[in-house]
C-alpha positions as CSV (number, residue, x, y, z in Angstrom):
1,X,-18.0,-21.9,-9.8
2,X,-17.1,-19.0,-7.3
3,X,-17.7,-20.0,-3.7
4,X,-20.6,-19.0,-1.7
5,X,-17.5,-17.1,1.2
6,X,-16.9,-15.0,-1.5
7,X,-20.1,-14.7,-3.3
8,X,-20.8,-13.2,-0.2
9,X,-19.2,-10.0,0.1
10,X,-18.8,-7.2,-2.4
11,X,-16.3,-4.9,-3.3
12,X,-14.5,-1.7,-1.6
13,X,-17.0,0.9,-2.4
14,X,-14.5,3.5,-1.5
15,X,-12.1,1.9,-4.1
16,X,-15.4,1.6,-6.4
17,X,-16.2,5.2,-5.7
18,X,-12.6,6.4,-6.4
19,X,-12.0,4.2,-9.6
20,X,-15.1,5.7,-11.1
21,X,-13.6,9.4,-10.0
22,X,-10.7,8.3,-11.9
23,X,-12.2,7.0,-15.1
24,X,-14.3,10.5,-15.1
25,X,-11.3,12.4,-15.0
26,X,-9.5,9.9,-17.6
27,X,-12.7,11.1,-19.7
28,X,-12.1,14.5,-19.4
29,X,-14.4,15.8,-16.3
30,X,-13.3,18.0,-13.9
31,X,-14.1,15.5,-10.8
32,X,-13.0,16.9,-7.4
33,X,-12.4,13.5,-5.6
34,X,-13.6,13.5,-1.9
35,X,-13.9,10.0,-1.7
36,X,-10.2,9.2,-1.3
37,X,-9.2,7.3,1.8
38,X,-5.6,8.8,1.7
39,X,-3.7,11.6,2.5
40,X,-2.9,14.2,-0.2
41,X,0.6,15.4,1.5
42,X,4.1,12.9,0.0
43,X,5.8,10.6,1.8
44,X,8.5,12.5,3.8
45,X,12.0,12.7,1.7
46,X,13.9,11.1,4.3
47,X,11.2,7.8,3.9
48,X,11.8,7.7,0.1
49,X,15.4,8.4,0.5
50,X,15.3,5.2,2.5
51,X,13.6,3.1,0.3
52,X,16.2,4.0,-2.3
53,X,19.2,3.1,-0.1
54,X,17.2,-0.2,0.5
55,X,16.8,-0.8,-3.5
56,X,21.0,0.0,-3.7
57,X,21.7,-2.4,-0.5
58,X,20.4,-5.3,-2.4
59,X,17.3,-5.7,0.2
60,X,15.3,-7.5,-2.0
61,X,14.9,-11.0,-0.6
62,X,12.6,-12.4,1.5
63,X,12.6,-11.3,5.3
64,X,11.5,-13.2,8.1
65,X,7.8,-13.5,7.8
66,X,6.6,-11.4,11.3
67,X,9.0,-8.9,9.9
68,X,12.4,-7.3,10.6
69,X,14.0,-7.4,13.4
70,X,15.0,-3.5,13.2
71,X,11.8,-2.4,12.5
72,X,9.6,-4.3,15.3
73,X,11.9,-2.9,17.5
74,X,11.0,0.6,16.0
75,X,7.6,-0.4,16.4
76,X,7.7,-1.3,19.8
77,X,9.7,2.1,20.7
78,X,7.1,4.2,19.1
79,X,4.6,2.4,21.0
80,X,6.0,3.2,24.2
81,X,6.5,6.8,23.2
82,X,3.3,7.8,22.2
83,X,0.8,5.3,23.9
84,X,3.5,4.3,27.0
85,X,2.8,0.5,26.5
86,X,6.1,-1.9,26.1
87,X,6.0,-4.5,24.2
88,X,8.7,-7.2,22.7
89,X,9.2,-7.6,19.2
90,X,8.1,-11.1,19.8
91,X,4.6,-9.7,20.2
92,X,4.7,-8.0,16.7
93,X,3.0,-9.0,13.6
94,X,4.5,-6.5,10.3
95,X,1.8,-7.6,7.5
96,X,1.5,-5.9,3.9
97,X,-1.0,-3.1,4.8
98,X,-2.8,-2.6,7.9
99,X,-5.7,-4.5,6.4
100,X,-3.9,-7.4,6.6
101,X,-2.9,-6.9,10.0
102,X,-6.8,-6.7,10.6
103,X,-7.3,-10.1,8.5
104,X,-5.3,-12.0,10.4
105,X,-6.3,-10.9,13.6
106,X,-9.5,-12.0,12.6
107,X,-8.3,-14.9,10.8
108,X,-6.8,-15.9,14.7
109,X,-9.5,-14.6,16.9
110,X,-12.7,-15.7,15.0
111,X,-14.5,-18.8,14.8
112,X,-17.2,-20.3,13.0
113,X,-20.1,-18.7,14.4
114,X,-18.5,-16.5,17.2
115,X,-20.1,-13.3,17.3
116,X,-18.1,-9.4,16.7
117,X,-19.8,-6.9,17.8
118,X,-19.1,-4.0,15.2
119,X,-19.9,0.1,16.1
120,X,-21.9,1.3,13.1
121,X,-21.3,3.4,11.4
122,X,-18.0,1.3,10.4
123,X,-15.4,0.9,8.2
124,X,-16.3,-1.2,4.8
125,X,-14.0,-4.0,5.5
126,X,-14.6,-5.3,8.8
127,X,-18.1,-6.8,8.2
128,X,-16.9,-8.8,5.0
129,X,-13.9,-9.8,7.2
130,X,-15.5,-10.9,10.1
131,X,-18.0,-13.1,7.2
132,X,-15.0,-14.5,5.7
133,X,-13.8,-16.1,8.8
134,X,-17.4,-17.5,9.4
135,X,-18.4,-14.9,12.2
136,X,-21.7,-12.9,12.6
137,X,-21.5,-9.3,12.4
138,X,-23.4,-7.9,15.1
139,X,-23.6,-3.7,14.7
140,X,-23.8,-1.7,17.8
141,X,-25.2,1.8,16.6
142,X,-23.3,4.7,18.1
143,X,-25.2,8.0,18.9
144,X,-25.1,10.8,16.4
145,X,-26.7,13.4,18.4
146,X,-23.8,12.7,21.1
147,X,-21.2,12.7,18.5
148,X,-21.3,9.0,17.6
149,X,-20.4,7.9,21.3
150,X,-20.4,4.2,21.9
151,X,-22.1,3.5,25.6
152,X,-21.8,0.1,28.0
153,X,-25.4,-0.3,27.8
154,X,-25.4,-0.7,23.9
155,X,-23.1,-2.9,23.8
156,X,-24.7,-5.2,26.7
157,X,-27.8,-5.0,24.8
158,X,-26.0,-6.5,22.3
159,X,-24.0,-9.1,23.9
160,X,-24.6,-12.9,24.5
161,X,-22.5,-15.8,24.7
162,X,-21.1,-16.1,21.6
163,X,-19.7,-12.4,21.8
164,X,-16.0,-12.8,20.9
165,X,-14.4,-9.3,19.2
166,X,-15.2,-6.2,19.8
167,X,-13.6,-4.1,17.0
168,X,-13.0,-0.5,18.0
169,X,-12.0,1.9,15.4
170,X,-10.9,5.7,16.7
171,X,-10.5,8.5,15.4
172,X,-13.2,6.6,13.2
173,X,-13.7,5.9,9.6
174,X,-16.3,7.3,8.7
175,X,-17.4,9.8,11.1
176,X,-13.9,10.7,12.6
177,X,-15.7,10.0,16.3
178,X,-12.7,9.4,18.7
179,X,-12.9,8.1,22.6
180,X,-11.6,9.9,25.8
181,X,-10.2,7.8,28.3
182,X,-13.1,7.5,30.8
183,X,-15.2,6.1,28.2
184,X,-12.6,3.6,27.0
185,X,-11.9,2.2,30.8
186,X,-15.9,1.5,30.7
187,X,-15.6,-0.5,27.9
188,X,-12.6,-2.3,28.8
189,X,-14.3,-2.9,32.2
190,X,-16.9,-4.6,30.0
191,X,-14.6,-6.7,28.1
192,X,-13.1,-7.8,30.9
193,X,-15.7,-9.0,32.5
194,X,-17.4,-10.5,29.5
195,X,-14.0,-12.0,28.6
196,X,-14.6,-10.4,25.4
197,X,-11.5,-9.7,22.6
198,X,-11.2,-6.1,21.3
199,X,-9.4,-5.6,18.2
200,X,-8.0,-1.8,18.6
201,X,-7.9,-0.3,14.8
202,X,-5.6,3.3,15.8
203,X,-4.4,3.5,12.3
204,X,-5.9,7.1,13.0
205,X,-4.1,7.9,16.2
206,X,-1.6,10.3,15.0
207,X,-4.6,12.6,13.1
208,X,-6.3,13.8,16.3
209,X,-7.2,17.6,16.2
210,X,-7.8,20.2,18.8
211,X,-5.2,19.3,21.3
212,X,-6.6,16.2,22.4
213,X,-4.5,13.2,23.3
214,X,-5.1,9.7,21.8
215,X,-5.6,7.5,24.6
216,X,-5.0,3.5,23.6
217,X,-7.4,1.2,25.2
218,X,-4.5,-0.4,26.8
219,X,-3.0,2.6,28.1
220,X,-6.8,3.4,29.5
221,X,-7.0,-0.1,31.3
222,X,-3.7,-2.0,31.6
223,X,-5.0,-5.4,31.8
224,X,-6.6,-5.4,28.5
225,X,-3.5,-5.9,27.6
226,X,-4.2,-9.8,27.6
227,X,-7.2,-9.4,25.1
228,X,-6.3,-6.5,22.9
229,X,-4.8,-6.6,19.3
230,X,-3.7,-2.9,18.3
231,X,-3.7,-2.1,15.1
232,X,-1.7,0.3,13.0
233,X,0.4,1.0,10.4
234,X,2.2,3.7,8.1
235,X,-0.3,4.7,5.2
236,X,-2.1,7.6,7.0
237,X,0.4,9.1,9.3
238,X,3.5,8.4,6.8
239,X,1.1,9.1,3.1
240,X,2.7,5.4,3.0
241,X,-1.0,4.2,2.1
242,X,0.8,2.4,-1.9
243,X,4.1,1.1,1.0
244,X,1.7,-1.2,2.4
245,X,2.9,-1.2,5.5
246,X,0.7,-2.2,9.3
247,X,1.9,-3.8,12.0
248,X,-0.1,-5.5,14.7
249,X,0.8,-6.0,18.1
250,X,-0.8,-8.9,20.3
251,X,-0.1,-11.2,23.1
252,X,2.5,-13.1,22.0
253,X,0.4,-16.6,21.5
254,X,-2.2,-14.5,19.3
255,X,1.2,-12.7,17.5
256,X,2.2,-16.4,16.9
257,X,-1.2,-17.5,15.0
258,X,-1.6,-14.7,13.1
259,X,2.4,-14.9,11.8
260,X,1.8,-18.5,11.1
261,X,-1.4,-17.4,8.9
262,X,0.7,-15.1,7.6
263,X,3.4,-17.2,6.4
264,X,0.9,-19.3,4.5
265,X,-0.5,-16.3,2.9
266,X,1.7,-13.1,2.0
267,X,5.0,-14.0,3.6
268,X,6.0,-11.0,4.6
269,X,5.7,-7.2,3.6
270,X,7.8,-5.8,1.3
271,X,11.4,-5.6,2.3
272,X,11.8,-2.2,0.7
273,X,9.5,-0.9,2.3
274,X,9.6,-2.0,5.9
275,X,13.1,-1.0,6.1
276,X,11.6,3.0,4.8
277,X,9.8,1.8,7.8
278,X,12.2,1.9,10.1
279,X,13.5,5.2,8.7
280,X,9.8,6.7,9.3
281,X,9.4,5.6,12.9
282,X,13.2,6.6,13.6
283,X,13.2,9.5,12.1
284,X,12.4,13.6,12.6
285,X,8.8,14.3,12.9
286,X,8.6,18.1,12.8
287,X,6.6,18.2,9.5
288,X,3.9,16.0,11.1
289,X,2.9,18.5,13.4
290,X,2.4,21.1,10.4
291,X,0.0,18.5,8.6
292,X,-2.2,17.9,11.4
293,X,-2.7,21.2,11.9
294,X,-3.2,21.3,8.1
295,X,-6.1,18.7,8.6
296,X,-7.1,20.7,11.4
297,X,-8.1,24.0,9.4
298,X,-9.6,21.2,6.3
299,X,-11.8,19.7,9.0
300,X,-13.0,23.4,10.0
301,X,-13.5,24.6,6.8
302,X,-15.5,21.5,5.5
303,X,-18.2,21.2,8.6
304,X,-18.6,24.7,8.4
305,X,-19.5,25.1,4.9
306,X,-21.5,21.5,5.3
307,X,-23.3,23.0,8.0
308,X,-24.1,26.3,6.4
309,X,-26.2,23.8,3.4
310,X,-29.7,24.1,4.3
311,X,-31.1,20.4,5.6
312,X,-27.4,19.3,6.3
313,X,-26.0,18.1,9.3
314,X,-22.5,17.8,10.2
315,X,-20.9,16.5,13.6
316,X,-17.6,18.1,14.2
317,X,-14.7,15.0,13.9
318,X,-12.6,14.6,16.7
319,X,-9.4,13.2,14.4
320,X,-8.8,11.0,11.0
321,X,-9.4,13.2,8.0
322,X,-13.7,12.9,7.2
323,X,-16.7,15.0,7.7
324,X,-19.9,12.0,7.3
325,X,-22.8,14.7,7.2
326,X,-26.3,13.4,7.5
327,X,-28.2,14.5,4.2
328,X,-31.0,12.6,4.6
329,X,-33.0,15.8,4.8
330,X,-32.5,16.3,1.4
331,X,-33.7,12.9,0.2
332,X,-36.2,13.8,-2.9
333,X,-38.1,11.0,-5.2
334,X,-35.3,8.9,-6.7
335,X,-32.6,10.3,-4.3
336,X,-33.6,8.5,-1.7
337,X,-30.5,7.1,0.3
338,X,-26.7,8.1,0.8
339,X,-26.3,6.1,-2.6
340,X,-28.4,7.7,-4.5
341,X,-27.0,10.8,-3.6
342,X,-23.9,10.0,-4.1
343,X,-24.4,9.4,-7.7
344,X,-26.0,12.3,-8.2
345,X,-23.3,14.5,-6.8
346,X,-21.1,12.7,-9.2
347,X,-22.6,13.4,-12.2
348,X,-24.5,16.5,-11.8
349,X,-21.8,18.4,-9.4
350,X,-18.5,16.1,-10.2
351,X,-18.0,15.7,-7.1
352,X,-17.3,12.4,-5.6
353,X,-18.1,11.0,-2.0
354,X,-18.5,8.0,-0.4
355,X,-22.2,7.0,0.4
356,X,-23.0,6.4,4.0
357,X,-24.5,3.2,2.8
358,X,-21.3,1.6,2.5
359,X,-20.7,1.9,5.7
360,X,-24.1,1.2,7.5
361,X,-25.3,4.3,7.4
362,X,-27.6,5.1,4.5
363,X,-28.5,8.7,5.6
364,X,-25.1,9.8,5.6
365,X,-22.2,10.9,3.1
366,X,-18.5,10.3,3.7
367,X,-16.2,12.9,2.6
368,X,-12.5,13.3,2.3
369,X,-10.6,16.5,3.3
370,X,-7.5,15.3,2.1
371,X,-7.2,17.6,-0.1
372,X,-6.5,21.7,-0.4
373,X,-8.6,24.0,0.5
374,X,-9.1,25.2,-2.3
375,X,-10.4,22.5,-4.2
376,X,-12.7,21.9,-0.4
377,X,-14.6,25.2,-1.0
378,X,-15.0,24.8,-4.8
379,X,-16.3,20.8,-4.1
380,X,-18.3,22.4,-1.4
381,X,-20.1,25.3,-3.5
382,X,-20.9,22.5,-6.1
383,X,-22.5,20.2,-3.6
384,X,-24.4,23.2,-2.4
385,X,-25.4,24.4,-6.0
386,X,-26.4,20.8,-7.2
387,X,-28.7,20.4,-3.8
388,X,-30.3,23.9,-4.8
389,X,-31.5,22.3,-7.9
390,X,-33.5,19.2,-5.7
């Protein structure tokens, strides 16, 4: 008999989506994948160069379970270079995957019946997380007509006294939406005086286009500092995503919890790969420049050819690497929701995307531009052939 905790949530759909794509193209079909929550660039030679050196040193074993010493320290250096926070490595959490990171933050945070409050759209996992750990998922809808911008007075319409977490994800997954620093010292101010937890998901923060800076929440109001877990990791600025590599860092107490539910869990990452890790966060970053500006031109090149479909909508994203048009213009007997379009674009274009459904927003498609442009404008004149048949 399965339990009714896990009963209760369902499967990735962007690792449903993609392992359809992938049986397709096992098949023999020519599927163009947009559904693919990873970047399409290598890990850098230097990182796999490390990871070999690791393999030869013999650093196989066990490591301590928050992680190595080397690499928290490398952690908290790049912290203070990009976002200018310090922090100890005592205040570091290294977990297998930033997902994990995000668990046990949770896992720490969350009690039985303690409300998050969750900006919709949002990313798959956090609802089924919060659920695991016995909280209530409370969405806050962001505004698409101002760029899905998350005000103060949504989330106080929203609040009450079981409000513990606020989960802020920026540059988003989905819509790529990001936060400038006035906006996030307004909701840090509400936080603050709400004594409410926000659990700061910036596994995006290096994949922010157009010249604008990525502003932490911590670095926009200093004293969340004492009610802030950041979140990041290697996958998406590293293409580290199959490393499984995040880190968290907390106030030390909350570090604490979440490395001793860590220790009765996964142990540790894996030691090969944290000490590529280190190599990563020590190392030259010249060629990330280049692929953020290789985003860059992907991003432009996807909204605009979105935009140019006749009853498509497209906001512009500010970072991360996905357009989430609205296509609910299109919606036509059967096709009736981001789903249902979704499936059709799979079989009758080969094209796969992500529905919007998946991520609370049924009107809406998620789609990838990690991948070449190229292969962007062919997926984009199938989508736009296959809607000229509706």
């Amino acid at each position: 008999m399965i339990s009714s905790r896990v009963r209760g949530i369902g499967m990735s759909a962007t690792l449903r989506i993609s392992a359809l794509a992938a049986q397709m193209r096992a098949d023999g079909r020519d599927v163009l994948d947009f559904s693919a929550g990873q970047p399409d660039f290598p890990t850098p030679d230097h990182v796999l160069k490390a990871g070999h050196e690791a393999l030869d040193a013999g650093q196989t074993r066990y490591t301590a379970t928050p992680g190595i010493a080397e690499l928290r320290e490398a952690i908290c250096d790049d912290v203070e270079s990009t976002h200018g926070l310090r922090y100890s490595p005592g205040q570091v959490l290294v977990s297998p995957g930033a997902k994990a990171s995000l668990y046990f933050a949770l896992m720490t945070l969350v009690d039985e019946g303690d409300e998050v409050l969750l900006p919709s759209p949002f990313w798959v996992s956090y609802p089924e997380q919060i659920r695991l750990f016995g909280g209530k998922v409370v969405t806050v809808p962001c505004d698409e007509a101002r760029g899905f911008a998350l005000s103060v007075e949504d989330l106080a319409a929203r609040c009450s006294d079981r409000t513990k977490v606020l989960i802020l994800n920026y540059p988003s997954n989905p819509t790529g939406a990001g936060f400038d620093r006035a906006a996030l010292k307004a909701i840090a101010d509400f936080c603050l005086e709400r004594k409410i937890w926000v659990v700061a998901d910036e596994i995006y923060s290096k994949l922010v286009y157009d010249g604008r800076p990525f502003v932490s929440i911590v670095a926009a109001e200093p004293r969340m500092r004492d009610q802030t877990v950041l979140i990041d990791g290697m996958s998406k600025t590293f293409s580290m995503t199959g490393w499984r590599v995040g880190y968290a860092l907390a106030p030390e107490d909350v570090a604490k919890g979440m490395t001793r539910a860590q220790s009765h869990s996964t142990s540790n990452a894996t030691s090969i790969s944290q000490w590529a890790s280190v190599r990563a966060m020590r190392g030259d970053r010249g060629w990330l420049d280049r692929r953020v500006a290789a985003f860059q031109e992907r991003r432009d090149a996807i909204v605009t050819r979105l935009r140019a479909i006749e009853g498509v909508e497209c906001v512009r994203p500010d970072g991360a690497f996905y357009a989430f048009p609205n296509v609910s213009a299109r919606f036509t007997g059967a096709i009736d929701s981001g789903a249902a379009m979704a499936e059709f674009l799979l079989k009758d274009a080969e094209v796969a995307v992500v529905p919007g459904d998946a991520f609370g927003s049924p009107a809406h498609l998620r789609c990838s531009y990690a991948d070449s442009l190229e292969r962007i404008h062919e997926g984009m004149d199938r989508v736009e052939r296959a809607l000229g048949t509706l």
